[in-house]
C-alpha positions as a Markdown table, in Angstrom:
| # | Residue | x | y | z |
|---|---|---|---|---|
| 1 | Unk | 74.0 | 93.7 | 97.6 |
| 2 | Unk | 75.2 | 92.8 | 101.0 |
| 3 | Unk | 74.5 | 90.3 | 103.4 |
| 4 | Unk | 72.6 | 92.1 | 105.9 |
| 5 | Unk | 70.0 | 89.0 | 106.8 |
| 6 | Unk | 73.3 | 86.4 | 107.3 |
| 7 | Unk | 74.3 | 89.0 | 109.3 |
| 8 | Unk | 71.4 | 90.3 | 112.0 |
| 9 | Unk | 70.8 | 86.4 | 112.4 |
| 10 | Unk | 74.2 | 85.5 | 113.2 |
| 11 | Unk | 74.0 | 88.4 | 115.9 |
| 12 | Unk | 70.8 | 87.0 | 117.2 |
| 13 | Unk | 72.6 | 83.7 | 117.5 |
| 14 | Unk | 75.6 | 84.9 | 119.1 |
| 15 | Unk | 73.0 | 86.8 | 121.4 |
| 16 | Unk | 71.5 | 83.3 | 122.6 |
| 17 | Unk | 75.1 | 82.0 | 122.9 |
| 18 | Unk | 74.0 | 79.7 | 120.2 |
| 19 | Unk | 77.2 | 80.7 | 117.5 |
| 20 | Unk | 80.4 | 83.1 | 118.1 |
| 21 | Unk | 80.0 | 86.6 | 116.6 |
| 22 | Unk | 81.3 | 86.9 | 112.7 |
| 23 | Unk | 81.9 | 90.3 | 113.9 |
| 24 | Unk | 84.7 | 90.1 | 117.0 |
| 25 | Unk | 85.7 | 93.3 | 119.2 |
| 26 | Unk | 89.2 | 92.7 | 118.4 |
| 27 | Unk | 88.1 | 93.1 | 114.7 |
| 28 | Unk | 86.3 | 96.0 | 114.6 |
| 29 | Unk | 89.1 | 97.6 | 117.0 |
| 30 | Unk | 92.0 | 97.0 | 114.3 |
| 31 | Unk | 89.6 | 98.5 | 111.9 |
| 32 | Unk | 89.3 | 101.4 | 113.8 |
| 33 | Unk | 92.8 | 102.0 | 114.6 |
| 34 | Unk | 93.4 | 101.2 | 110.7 |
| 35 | Unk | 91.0 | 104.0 | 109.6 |
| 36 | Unk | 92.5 | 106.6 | 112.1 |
| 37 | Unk | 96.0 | 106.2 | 110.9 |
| 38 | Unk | 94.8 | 106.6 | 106.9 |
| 39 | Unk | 92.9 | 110.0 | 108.3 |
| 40 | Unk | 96.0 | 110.8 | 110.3 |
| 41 | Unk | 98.0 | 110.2 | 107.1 |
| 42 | Unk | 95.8 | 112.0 | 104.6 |
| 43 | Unk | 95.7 | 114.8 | 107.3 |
| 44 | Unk | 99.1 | 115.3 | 107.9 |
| 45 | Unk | 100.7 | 114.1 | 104.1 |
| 46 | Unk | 103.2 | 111.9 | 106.7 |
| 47 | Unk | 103.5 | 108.2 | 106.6 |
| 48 | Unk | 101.9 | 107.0 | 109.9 |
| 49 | Unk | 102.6 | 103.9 | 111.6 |
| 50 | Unk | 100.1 | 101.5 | 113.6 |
| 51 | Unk | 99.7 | 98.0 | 115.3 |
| 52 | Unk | 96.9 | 96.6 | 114.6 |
C-alpha cells in the first residue's frame, strides 16, 4: 500500500506555501532522464550514458 494521503496533503500544503514539495522538479526530471536511457538501452542492446 502506498502513501497516497501523505502525499495529496503534502501537495496541498506546498500549494498554500505552507511546506516544500516532497516531490521536487529536479527530481522528477532525473527520473525521467533515468527512465529514457534504460529504454534507450533495452532498445538499442548498447550501454547508454546519462547525467542525472
Amino acid at each position: 500500500a502506498g502513501r497516497w494521503r501523505s502525499y495529496y496533503e503534502n501537495i496541498s500544503a506546498a500549494l498554500a506555501g505552507a511546506a516544500p514539495p516532497a516531490v521536487t522538479p529536479e527530481s522528477v526530471r532525473r527520473g525521467v532522464a533515468l527512465l529514457e536511457a534504460a529504454f534507450a538501452s533495452g532498445g538499442s542492446g548498447q550501454e547508454i550514458h546519462c547525467r542525472i
